[in-house]
GUROKE-622844 format. One record per residue (C-alpha): residue in three letters; residue number from 1; x, y negated, z. Coordinates in Angstrom, 2 decimals. Example, Ala and Ser with C-alpha at 12.3 -4.5 7.8 and 13.67 -1.06 7.14 Angstrom:
2
- ala, 1, 12.30, 4.50, 7.80 $
- ser, 2, 13.67, 1.06, 7.14 $
***
This chain:
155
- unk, 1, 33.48, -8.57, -10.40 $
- unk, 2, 30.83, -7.18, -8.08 $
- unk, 3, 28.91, -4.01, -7.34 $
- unk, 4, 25.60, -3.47, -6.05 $
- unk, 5, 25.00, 0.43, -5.69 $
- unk, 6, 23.03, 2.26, -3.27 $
- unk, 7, 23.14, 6.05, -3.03 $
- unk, 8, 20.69, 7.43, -0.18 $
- unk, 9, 19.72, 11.06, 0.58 $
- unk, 10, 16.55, 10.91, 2.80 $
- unk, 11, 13.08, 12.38, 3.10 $
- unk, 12, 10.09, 10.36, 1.93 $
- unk, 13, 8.09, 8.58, 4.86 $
- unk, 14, 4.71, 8.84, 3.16 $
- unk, 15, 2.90, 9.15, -0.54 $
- unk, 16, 4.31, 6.83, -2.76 $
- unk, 17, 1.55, 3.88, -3.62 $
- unk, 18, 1.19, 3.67, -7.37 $
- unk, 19, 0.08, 0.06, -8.81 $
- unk, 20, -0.19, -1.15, -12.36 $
- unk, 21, 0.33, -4.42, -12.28 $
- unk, 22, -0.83, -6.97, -15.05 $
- unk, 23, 2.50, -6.73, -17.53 $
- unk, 24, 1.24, -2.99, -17.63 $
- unk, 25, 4.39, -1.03, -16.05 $
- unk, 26, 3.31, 1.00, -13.49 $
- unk, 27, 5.32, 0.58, -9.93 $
- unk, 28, 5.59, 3.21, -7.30 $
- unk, 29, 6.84, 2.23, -3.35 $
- unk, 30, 7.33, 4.16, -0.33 $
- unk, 31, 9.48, 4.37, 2.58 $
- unk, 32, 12.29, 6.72, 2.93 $
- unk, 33, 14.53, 8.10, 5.94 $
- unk, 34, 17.62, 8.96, 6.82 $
- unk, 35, 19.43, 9.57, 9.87 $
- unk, 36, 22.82, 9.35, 11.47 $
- unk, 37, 23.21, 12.50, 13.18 $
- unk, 38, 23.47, 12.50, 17.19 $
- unk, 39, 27.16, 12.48, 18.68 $
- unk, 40, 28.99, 12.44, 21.78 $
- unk, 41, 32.17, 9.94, 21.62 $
- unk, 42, 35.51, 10.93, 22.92 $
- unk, 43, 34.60, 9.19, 26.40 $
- unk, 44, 31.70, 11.30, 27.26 $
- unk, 45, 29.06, 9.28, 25.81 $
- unk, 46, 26.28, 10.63, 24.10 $
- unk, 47, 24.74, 8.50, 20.95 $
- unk, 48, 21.57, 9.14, 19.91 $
- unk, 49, 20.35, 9.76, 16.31 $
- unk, 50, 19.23, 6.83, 15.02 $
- unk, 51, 17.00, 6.93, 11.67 $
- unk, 52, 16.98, 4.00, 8.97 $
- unk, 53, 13.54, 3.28, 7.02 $
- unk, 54, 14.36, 1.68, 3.48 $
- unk, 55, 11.84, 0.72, 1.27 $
- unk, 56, 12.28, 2.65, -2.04 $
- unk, 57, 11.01, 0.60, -5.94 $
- unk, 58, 10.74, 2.83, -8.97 $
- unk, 59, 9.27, 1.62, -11.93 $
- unk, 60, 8.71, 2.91, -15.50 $
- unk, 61, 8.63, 6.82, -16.03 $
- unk, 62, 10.86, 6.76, -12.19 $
- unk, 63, 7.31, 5.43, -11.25 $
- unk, 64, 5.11, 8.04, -13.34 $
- unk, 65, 7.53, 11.24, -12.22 $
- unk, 66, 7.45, 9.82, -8.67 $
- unk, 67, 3.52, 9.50, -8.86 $
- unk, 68, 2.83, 13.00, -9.96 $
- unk, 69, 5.16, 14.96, -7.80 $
- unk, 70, 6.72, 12.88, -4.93 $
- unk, 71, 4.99, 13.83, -1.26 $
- unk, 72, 5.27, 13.02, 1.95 $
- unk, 73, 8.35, 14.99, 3.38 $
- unk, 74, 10.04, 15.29, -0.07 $
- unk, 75, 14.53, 15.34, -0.22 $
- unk, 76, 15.19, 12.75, -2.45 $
- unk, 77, 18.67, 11.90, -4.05 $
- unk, 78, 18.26, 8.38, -5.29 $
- unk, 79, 21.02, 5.81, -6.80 $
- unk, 80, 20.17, 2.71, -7.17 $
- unk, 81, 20.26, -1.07, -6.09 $
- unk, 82, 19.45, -3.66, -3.51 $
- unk, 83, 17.23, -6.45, -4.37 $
- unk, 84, 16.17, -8.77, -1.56 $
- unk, 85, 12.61, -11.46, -2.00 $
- unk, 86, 10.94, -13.53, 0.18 $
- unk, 87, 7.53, -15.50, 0.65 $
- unk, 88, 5.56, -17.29, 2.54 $
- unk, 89, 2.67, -15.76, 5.07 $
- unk, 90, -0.60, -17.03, 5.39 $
- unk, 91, 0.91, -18.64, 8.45 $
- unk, 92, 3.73, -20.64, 6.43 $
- unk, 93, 6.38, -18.31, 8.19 $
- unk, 94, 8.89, -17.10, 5.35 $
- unk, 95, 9.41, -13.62, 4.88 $
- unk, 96, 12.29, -11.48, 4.06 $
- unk, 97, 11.99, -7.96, 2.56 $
- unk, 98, 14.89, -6.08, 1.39 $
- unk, 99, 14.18, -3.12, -0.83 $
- unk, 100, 15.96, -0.13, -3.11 $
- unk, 101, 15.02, -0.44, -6.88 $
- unk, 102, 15.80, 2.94, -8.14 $
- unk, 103, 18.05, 3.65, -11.37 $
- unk, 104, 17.54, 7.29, -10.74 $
- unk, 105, 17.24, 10.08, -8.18 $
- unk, 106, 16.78, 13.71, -8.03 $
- unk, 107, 14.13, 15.53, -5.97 $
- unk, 108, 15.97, 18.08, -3.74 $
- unk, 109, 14.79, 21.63, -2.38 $
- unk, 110, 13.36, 22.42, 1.62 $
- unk, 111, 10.08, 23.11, 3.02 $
- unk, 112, 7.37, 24.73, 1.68 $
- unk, 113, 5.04, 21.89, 0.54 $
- unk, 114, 8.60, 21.43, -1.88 $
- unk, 115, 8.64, 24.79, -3.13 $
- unk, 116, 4.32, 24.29, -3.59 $
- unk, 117, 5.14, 21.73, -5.50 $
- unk, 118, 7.58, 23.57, -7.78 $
- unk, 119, 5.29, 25.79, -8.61 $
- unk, 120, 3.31, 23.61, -9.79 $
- unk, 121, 5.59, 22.22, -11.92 $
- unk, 122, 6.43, 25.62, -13.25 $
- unk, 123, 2.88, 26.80, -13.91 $
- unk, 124, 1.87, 23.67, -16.10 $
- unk, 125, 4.62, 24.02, -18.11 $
- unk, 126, 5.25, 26.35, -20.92 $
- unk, 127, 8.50, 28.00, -20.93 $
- unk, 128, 9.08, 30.70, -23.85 $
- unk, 129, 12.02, 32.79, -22.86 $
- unk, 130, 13.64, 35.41, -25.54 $
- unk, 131, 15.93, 37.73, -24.32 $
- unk, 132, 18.44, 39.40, -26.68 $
- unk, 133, 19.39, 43.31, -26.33 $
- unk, 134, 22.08, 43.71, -24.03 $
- unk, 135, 24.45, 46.00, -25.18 $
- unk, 136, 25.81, 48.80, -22.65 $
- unk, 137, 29.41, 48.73, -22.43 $
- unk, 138, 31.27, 51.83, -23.11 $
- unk, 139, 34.17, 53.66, -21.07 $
- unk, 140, 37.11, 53.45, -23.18 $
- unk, 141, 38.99, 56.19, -23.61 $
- unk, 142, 42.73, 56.64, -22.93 $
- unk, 143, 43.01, 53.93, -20.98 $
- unk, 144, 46.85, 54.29, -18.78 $
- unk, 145, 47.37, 52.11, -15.94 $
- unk, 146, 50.82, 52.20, -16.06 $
- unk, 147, 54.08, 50.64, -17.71 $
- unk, 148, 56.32, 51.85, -20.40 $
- unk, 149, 58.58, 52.81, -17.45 $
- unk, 150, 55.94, 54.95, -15.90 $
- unk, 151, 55.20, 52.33, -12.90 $
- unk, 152, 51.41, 52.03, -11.93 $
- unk, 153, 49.76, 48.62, -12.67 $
- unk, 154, 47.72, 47.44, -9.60 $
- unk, 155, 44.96, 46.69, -11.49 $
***
């Protein structure tokens, strides 16, 4: 048995580039970040943050969802899993890429072109809301906090 599951939580490097390639589905890359936070180490030593780039896939309606409303500086919540080609340059030197095709992901909340963006998506969509009376509730009467005994109940 084997596994091959990525989860990252990063912010998108740029606009994703949208192709439609001949078979028809449409394919959406970009890069995205994320960073180890800066530490110092029990010796004194201070580590720097260091940020990883991975190269994000989606394809399908991932692809379509990602076109229309994935930006530049986006949160993004992604699961997925690694896939790894190669190829020759123009040079005959053989090339490695390693990249994240996505199974899903969720776009996450910060910064205001995020919250534009929601808007958006909440102004081109049609949301009917009904809201049912809300009854008052009454006082009720005779109400004794206390037991049979005559002790007061805390509550």
């Amino acid at each position: 048995m084997s596994v091959n599951k990525v989860i990252l939580l990063g912010n998108v490097g740029r606009d994703p580039d949208v192709r439609y390639p001949s078979q028809g589905q449409i394919v959406a890359t970009f890069p995205l970040a994320t960073s180890d936070r800066a530490y110092r180490t029990q010796a004194g030593t201070q580590v720097p943050e260091r940020t990883e780039w991975h190269n994000i896939v989606m394809w399908g309606r991932n692809a379509e969802v990602a076109e229309k409303y994935v930006k530049k500086g986006n949160r993004l919540y992604i699961e997925g899993r690694l896939r790894t080609r190669n190829w020759e340059d123009k040079n005959k030197i053989k090339r490695y890429i390693t990249e994240i095709y996505v199974d899903s992901f969720e776009m996450l909340g910060g910064g205001q072109r995020q919250n534009e963006q929601q808007n958006d998506i909440q102004d081109n969509t049609t949301v009917q809301q009904v809201q049912e009376p809300v009854a008052t509730p009454q006082p009720q009467q005779n109400v004794q906090n206390t037991t049979a005994d005559g002790e007061e109940i805390p509550f």
